[in-house]
N, C-alpha and C positions, 0 to 999 in steps of 0.2 A: 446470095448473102455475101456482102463484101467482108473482107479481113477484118477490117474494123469496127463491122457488128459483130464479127463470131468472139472478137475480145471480149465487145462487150458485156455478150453473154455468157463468156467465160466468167469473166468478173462476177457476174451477177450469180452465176452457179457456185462459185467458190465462198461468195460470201452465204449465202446460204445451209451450205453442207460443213463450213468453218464449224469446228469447236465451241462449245461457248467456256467461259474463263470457270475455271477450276473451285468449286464453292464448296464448302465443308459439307456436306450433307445432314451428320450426324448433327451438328446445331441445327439446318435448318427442321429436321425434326424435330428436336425438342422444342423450339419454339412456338410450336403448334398449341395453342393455348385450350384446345380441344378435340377428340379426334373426332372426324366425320361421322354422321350413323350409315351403316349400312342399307344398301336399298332394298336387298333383302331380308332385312330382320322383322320375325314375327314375332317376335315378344314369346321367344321360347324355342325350345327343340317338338319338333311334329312328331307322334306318338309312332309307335311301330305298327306298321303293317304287313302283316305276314304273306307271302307267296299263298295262292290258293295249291292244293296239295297237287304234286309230280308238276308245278312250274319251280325253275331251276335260275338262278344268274350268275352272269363273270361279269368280272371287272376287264 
């Protein structure tokens, strides 16, 4: 590889991994005119189910 492909690659690497320009965030959130549905929502909380007796869990 000559010198003046490893620039170019350099170039190419720096524009890549560059910054992108500084944007409010907190607007771009409220502009959200809707929020996403989730991919797991089943239209409710799922009932409890109990350990069968002397099974045990951790977190």
């Amino acid at each position: 590889m000559s010198e003046a492909e490893y620039e170019l690659l350099l170039d190419v690497v720096r524009t890549a991994i560059a910054p992108e320009p500084e944007t409010d965030s907190m607007a771009r959130l409220f502009s959200i005119s809707h929020l996403p549905k989730a991919a797991n929502d089943n239209h409710g909380a799922w009932p409890l189910i109990p350990f069968p007796d002397g099974w045990f869990a951790a977190c």
